[in-house]
C-alpha positions in Angstrom: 149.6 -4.3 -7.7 148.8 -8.0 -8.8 150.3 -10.9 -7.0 151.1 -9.0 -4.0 149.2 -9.4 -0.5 147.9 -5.9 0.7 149.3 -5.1 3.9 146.7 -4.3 6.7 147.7 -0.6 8.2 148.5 -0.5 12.1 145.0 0.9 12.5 143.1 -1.4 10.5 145.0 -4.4 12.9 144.0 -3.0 15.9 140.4 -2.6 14.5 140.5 -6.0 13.6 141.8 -7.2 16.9 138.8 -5.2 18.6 136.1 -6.3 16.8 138.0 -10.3 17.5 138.1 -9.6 21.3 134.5 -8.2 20.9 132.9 -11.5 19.5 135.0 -13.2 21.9 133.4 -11.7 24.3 130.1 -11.9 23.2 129.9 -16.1 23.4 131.8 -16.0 26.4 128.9 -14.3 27.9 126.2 -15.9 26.0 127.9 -19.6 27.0 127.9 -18.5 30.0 124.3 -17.2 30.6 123.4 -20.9 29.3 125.4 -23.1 31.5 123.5 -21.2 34.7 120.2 -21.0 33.4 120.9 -24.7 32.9 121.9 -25.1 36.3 119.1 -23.5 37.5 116.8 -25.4 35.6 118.5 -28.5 36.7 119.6 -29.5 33.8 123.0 -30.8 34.1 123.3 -33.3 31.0 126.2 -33.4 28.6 125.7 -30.3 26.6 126.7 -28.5 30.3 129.6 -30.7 29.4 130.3 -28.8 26.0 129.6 -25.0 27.0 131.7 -24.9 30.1 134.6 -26.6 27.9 134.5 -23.8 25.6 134.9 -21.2 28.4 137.4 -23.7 30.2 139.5 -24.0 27.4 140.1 -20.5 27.5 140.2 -19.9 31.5 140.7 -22.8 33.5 140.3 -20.3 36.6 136.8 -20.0 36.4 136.2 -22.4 39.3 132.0 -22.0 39.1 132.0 -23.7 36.1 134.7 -26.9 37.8 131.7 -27.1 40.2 129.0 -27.5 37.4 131.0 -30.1 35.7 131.2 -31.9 38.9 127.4 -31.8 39.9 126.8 -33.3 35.8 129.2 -36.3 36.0 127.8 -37.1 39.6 124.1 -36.7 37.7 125.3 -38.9 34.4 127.5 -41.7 37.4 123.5 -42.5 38.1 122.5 -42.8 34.2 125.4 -44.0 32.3 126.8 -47.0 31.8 129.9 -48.2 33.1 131.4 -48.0 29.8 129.6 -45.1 28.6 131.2 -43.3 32.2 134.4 -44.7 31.2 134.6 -42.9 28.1 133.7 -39.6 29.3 136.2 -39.6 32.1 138.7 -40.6 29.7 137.2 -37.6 27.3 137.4 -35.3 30.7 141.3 -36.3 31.6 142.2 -35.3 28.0 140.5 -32.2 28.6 142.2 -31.4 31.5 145.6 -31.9 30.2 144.6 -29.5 27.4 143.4 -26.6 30.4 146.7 -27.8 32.3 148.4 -26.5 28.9 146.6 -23.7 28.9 147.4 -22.6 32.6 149.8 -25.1 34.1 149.1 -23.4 37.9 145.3 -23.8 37.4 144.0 -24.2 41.1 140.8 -25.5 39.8 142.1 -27.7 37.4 144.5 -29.5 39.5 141.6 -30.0 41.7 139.2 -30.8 39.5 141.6 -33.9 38.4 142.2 -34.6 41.8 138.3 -35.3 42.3 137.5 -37.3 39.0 140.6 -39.8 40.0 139.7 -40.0 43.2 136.0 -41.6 42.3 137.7 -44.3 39.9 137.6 -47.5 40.7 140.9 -48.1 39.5 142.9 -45.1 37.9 145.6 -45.3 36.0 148.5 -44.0 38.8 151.3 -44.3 36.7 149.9 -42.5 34.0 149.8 -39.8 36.5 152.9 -39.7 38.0 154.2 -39.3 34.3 152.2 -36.2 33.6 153.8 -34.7 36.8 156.9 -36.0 35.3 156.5 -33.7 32.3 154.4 -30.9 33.7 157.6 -30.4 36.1 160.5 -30.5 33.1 158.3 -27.5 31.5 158.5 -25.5 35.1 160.4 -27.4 38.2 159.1 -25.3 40.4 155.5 -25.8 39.6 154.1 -26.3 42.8 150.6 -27.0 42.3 151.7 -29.8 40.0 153.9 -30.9 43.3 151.1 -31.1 45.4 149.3 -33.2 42.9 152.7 -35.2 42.9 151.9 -35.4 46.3 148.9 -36.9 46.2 148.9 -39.6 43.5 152.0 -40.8 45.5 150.0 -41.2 48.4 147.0 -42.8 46.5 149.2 -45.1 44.3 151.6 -46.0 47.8 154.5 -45.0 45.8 157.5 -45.8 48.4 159.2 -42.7 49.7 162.6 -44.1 48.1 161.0 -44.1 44.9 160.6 -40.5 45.2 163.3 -39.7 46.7 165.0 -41.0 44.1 162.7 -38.8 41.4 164.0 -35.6 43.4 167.6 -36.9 43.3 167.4 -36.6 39.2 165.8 -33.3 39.1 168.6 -32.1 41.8 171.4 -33.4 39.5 170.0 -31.7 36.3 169.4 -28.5 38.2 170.5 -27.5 42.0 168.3 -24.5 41.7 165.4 -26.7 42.2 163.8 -25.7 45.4 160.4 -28.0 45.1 162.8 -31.2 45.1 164.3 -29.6 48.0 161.5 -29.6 50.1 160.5 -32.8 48.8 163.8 -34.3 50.1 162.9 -33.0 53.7 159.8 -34.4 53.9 160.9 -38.0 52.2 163.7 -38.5 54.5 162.2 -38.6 57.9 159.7 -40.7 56.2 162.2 -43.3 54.8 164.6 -43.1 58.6 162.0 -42.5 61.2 163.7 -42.0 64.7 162.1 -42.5 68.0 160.5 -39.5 69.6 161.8 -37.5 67.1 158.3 -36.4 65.4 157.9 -35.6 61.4 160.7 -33.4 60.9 163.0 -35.3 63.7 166.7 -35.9 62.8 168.5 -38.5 60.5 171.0 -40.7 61.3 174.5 -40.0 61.1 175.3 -41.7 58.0 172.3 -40.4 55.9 173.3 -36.7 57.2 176.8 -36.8 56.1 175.4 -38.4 52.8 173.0 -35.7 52.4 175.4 -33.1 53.5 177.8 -33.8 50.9 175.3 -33.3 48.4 174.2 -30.2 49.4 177.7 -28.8 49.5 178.0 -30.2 45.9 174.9 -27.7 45.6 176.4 -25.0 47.0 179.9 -24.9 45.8 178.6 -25.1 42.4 176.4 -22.3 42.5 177.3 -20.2 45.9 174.4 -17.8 45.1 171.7 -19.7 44.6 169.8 -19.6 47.9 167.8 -23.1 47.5 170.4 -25.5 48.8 171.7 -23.0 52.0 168.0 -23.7 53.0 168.3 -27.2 52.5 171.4 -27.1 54.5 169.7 -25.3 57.3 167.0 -28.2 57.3 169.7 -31.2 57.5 171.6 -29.3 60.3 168.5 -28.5 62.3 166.2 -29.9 64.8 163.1 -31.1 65.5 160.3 -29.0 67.3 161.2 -28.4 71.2 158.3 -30.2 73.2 155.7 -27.8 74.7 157.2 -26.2 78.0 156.8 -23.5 80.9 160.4 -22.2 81.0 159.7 -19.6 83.4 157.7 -18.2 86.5 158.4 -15.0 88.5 156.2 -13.7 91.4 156.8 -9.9 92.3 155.8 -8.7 95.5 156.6 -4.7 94.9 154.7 -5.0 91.6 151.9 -7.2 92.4 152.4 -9.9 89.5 153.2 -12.7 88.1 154.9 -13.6 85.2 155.4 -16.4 82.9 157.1 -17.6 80.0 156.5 -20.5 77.7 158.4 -22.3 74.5 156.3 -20.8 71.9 153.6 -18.1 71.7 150.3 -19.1 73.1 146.9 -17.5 73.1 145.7 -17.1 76.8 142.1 -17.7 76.7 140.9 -19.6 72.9 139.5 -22.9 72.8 143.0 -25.0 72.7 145.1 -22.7 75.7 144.1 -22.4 79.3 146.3 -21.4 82.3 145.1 -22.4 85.9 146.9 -20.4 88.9 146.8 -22.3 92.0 147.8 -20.5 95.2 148.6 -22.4 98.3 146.7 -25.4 96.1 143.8 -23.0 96.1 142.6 -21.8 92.4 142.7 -18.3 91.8 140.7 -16.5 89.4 143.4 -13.8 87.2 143.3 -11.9 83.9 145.9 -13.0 81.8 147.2 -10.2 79.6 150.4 -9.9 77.7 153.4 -7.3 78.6 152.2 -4.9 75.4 148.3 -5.2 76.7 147.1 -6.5 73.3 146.8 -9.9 74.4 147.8 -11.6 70.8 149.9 -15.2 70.8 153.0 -14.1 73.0 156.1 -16.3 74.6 155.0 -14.4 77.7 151.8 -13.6 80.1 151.0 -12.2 83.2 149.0 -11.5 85.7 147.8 -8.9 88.7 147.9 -10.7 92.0 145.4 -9.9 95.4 146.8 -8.6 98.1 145.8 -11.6 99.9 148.2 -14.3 98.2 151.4 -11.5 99.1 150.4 -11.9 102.9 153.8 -11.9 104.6 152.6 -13.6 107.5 152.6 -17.1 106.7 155.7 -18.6 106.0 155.6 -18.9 102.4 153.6 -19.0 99.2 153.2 -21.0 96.8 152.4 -20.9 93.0 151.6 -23.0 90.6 151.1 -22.5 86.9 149.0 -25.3 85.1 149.5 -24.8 81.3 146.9 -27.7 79.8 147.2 -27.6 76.1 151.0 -28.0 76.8 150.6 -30.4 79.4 153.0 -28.8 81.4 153.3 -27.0 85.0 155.7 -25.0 86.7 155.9 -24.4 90.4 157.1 -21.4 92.7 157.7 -20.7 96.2 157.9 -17.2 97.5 159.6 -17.1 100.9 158.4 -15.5 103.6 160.7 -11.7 103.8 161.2 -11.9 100.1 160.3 -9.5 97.7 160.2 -11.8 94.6 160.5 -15.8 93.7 161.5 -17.4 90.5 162.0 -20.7 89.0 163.1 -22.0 85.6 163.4 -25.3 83.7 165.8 -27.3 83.8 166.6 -26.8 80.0 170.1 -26.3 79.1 171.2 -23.0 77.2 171.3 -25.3 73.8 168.0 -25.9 74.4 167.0 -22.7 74.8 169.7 -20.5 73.0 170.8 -22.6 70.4 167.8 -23.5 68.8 168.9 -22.7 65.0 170.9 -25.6 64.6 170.9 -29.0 66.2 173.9 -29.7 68.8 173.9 -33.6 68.6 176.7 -34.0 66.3 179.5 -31.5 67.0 181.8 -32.9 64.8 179.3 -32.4 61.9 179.2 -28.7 62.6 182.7 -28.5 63.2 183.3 -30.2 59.6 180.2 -28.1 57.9 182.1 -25.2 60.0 185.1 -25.6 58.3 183.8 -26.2 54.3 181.8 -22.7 55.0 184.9 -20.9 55.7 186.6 -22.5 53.1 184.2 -21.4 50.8 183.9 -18.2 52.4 187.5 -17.4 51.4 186.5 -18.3 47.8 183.4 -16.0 47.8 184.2 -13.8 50.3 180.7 -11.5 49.6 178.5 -14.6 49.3 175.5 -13.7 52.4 174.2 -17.4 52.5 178.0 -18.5 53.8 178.5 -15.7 55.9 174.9 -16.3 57.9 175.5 -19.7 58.1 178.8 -19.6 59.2 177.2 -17.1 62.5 174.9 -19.8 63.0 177.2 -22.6 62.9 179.5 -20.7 65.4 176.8 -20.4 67.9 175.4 -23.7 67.8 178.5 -25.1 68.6 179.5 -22.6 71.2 177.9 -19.0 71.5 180.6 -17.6 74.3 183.9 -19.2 72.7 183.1 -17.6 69.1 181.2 -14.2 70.2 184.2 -12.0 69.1 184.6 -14.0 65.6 180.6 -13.9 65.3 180.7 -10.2 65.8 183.0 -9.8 63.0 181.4 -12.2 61.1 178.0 -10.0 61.6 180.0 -6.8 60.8 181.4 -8.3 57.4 177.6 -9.5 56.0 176.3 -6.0 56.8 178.5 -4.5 54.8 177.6 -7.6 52.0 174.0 -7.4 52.5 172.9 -3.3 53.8 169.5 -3.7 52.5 169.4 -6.5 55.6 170.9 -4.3 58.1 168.2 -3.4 60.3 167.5 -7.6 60.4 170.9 -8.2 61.2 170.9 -5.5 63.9 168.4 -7.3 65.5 169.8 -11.0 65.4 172.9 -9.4 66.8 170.8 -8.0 69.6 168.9 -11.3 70.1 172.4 -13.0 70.7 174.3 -10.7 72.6 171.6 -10.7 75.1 171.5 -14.4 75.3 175.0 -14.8 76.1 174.9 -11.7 79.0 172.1 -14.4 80.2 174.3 -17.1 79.9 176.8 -15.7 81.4 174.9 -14.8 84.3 174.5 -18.4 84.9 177.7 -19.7 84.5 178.5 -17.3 87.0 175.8 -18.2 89.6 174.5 -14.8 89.9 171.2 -12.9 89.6 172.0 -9.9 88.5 172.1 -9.0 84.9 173.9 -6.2 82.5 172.2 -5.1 80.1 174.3 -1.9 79.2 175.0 -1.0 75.5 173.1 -4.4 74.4 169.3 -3.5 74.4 168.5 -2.7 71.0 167.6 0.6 70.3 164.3 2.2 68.4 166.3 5.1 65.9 165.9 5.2 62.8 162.5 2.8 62.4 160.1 4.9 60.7 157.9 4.7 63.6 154.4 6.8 63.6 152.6 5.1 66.4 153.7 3.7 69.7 150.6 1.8 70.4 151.9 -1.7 72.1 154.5 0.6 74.5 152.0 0.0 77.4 152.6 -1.1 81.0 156.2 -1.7 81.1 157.1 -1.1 84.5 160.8 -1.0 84.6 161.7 0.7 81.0 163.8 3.5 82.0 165.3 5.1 79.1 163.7 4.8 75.7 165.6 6.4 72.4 163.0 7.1 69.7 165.4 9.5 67.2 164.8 9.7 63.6 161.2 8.4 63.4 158.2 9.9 62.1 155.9 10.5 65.6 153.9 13.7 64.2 152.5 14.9 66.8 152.9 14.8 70.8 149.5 12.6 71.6 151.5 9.5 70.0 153.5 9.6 72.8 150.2 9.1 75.0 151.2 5.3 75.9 154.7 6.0 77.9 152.2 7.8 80.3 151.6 4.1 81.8 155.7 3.6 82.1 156.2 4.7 85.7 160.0 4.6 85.6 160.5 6.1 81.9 163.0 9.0 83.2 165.1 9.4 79.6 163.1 10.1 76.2 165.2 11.0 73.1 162.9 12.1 70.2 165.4 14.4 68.3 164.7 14.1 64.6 160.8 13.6 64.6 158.8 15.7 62.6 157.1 16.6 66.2 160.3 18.5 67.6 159.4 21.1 64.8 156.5 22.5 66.6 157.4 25.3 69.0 155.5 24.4 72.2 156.4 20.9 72.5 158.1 20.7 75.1 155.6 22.2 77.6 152.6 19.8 75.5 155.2 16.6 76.5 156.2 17.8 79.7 152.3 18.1 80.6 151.6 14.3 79.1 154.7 12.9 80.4 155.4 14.6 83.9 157.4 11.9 85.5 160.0 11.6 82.4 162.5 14.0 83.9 164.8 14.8 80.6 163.0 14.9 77.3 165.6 15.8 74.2 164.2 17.0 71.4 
C-alpha cells in the first residue's frame, strides 16, 4: 500500500547479506593482491598506506600487512620532510586508535604503536598513558593494553609510586581487578628494594601490614573472587631459594649415586653441567634421571665403576660440582659401609615450608586468625580454607598436622572437582613431616606406611616413566584403563616389585592374563587381578 515501507522477507535478508559479504570479499582480496604486488615491486609509497588501512580497519590481526606499513614509513623517514613525517605519524596514531576500537587485544596493533613511538624524537608519553587510561575502563583486564602500560611507563620514567598509585584507583573501583594486582607486585619491590632479596624479594614490615589490610578489605568484600587470595599469597610469600645441592647419596649394593638439587635442572644443555670428582680425580658418568627420560628433574643419578667402591682404602670420597648453580656438595663413604650421605645445612622452612615466608610469625599468626574468622563467615569459601592449610604449615607443619588434616578433609568436600589435587598436596605434606620427624629424632630410618600416595583411580593407559626404580615394592594400579598386559612391560626393570594390584583394568577381562603377566613379570610374586 502507499506510504508504507515494504518489508524485506527473511530470505530476501539473508540474500542480501550474502551478496554484502560477497563484495566484501571481493576487495578484500583485490586490496590485497595490490599491497603485495606492490611490495614486490618495491613500491612502498603512500597509496601502500591507503590499501592496507582499508583491510586494517577491518582486521587489525593481519600482522603482514603491520610489516608493510613499517617497511613504507621507514622508505618515506628517507623522503619526507620533517613536517610532512610529522603529519603522517600523527595520521597513523589516529589510525591505530581506530583498529584498537576495532579489536582492543590486537597483538599487531599494540605493536605496531609500540614501534612508531619508539622512532619519535619526542612522543607525546602522557597522551599515552591516557589512552591506556581509557582502553583499561572499557576492559580492566586487557592485558595487552597493560603491557603497553608497561612500556610507555618505562619510556616516559613514570615513578613506580605514580603507578602504583594508578592501580590503587582501579583496586578501589573494582577488587576483581587482577591486572592491577599483578601490577602491585611488580611496583612494590620496585618502590622498597631490600638487600639480597632479588626482584620479587620481601617488603618491609610496615608496607606488608599496609598491603595486607587492603587485601583483606578485598577479600572480605568479595570472599569468592579469587584475584586478591592470589595477591595475598604473593605478599605472604618469598623470594626465589638461591641455587643449591641439597643432597648426595652414594650406594655401594646398588652401584650409584644420587643427587638432589633446589629446582629441576637439565643434565647436559648448554647452561647445566655436573662434574663427579672421586678421590679429587674426575670421573666420566651418565647422568640420567630416576624415570630414565632424562627431562628437567629435582633429581639425577649415576652408575658408579667398581673401582671408586674398592673397600680397601680407607674411604672415598665424592664430590658433586653443580656449575650453573655454583654450588658443590661433598661425601665421604667410609671404609665397611654400605652407603654415605650428606645434606645441606638448610632448615625444614627452607626446604618444607616454601609456600609462605616464615620471617614474620606474628603476620601469619594475625593473617591466621582473619582467615578463620572469615572462614566461620563462609564456611564453603575454598580460597580461605587453602590458605588457611598453608598458613598452618608455614608457621608450624608438626604442631597443626591434625587441624590441617581436617582442614584438607573439609575443602574436599567444598571443592570435589579438586580432589585428586588435594590428595596429592596432602601426600606431599604428610611425607615431609615423617621426614621431619625423622630428624628431630636423630634417626635414619624412615616410615613410609599408609602415606605414599597411591596410583587408583588415575585413568592411567601407559606406564612409560615406571623404569628403574630399584626399591618399589608394592605398586596399586586399580581402576585404570591399562588395556592390555605389554603396558605393564616397564615394572620388568623393578627388581623388588613383589605386590601388583591391577583389579578394575579393562586388562583383567581377558582370560589368560595371568599366565601372559606371570610370564612378563616373574619376580612379582602376587599379582591381583
Amino acid at each position: 500500500m502507499h506510504g508504507r515501507l515494504k518489508v524485506k522477507t527473511s530470505e530476501e535478508q539473508a540474500e542480501a547479506k550474502r551478496l554484502e559479504r560477497e563484495q566484501k570479499l571481493k576487495l578484500y582480496q583485490s586490496a590485497t593482491q595490490a599491497v603485495f604486488q606492490k611490495r614486490q615491486a618495491g613500491e612502498l609509497d603512500e597509496s601502500v598506506l591507503e590499501l592496507t588501512s582499508q583491510i586494517l580497519g577491518a582486521n587489525p590481526d593481519f600482522a603482514t600487512l603491520w610489516n608493510c606499513r613499517r617497511e613504507v614509513f621507514e622508505q618515506l623517514e628517507t623522503q619526507k620532510s620533517p613536517e610532512e613525517l610529522a603529519a603522517l605519524v600523527k595520521a597513523e596514531l589516529g589510525f591505530l586508535e581506530s583498529c584498537l576500537r576495532v579489536n582492543p587485544k590486537s597483538y599487531g596493533t599494540w605493536h605496531h604503536r609500540c614501534w612508531l613511538l619508539g622512532r619519535l624524537p619526542e612522543p607525546n608519553w602522557a597522551r599515552e598513558l591516557e589512552l591506556c587510561a581509557r582502553f583499561l575502563e572499557v576492559d580492566e583486564r586487557n592485558f595487552h593494553c597493560w603491557d603497553y602500560r608497561r612500556f610507555v611507563a618505562a619510556q616516559a620514567a613514570v615513578p613506580p609510586a605514580e603507578e602504583l598509585a594508578f592501580t590503587d584507583s582501579l583496586i578501589t573501583r573494582n577488587f576483581s581487578n587482577y591486572s592491577s594486582w599483578h601490577y602491585r607486585s611488580c611496583l612494590l619491590p620496585q618502590l622498597h628494594p631490600q638487600p639480597d632479596s632479588g626482584p620479587q624479594g620481601r617488603l618491609p614490615e610496615d608496607v606488608l601490614l599496609k598491603e595486607l589490610e587492603l587485601v583483606q578489605n578485598a577479600f572480605f568484600t568479595d570472599p569468592n573472587d579469587q584475584s586478591a587470595w592470589f595477591y595475598h599469597r604473593w605478599l605472604l610469600g618469598r623470594a626465589d631459594p638461591q641455587d643449591a645441592l641439597h643432597c648426595l647419596h652414594v650406594s655401594r649394593d646398588e652401584a650409584c649415586l644420587t643427587v638432589s638439587f633446589s629446582r629441576p635442572l637439565l643434565v647436559g644443555s648448554s647452561t647445566e653441567t655436573l662434574l663427579l670428582m672421586v678421590d679429587e680425580s674426575p670421573l666420566i658418568v651418565e647422568w640420567r634421571t630416576p624415570d630414565g627420560r632424562n627431562r628437567p628433574s629435582h633429581v639425577w643419578l649415576c652408575d658408579l665403576p667398581t673401582a671408586s667402591l674398592n673397600d680397601q682404602l680407607p674411604q672415598h670420597t665424592f664430590r658433586v660440582i653443580w656449575t650453573a648453580g655454583d654450588a658443590q656438595k661433598e661425601c665421604v663413604l667410609l671404609k665397611g659401609r654400605q652407603e654415605g650421605w650428606c645434606r645441606d645445612s638448610a632448615t625444614d622452612e627452607q626446604l618444607f615450608r616454601c609456600e609462605l615466608s616464615v620471617e614474620k610469625s606474628t603476620v601469619l599468626q594475625s593473617e591466621l586468625k582473619s582467615c578463620k574468622e572469615l572462614q566461620e563467615l563462609e564456611p564453603e569459601n575454598k580460597w580461605c580454607l587453602l590458605t588457611i592449610i598453608l598458613l598452618m604449615r608455614a608457621l608450624d607443619p608438626l604442631l597443626y598436622e591434625k587441624e590441617t588434616l581436617q582442614y584438607f578433609q573439609t575443602l574436599k568436600a567444598v571443592d570435589p572437582m579438586r580432589a585428586a589435587y588435594l590428595d596429592d598436596l596432602r601426600s606431599k605434606f604428610l611425607l615431609e613431616n615423617s621426614v621431619l620427624k625423622m630428624e628431630y629424632a636423630d634417626v635414619r630410618v624412615l616410615h613410609l606406611a599408609h602415606k605414599v600416595l597411591q596410583a587408583n583411580d588415575n585413568a592411567i593407559e601407559s606406564l612409560d616413566g615406571i623404569t628403574n626404580l630399584p626399591r618399589l615394592q608394592e605398586l596399586l594400579l586399580c581402576n585404570n584403563r591399562l588395556q592390555q598386559p605389554a603396558a605393564l612391560q616397564p615394572l620388568a626393570s623393578c627388581p623388588r616389585l613383589v605386590l601388583l594390584n591391577l583389579e578394575g583394568n579393562p586388562l583383567c577381562e581377558e582370560g589368560d592374563v595371568s599366565e601372559h603377566l606371570a610370564e612378563l613379570l616373574p619376580s612379582v610374586s602376587s599379582i591381583l587381578t
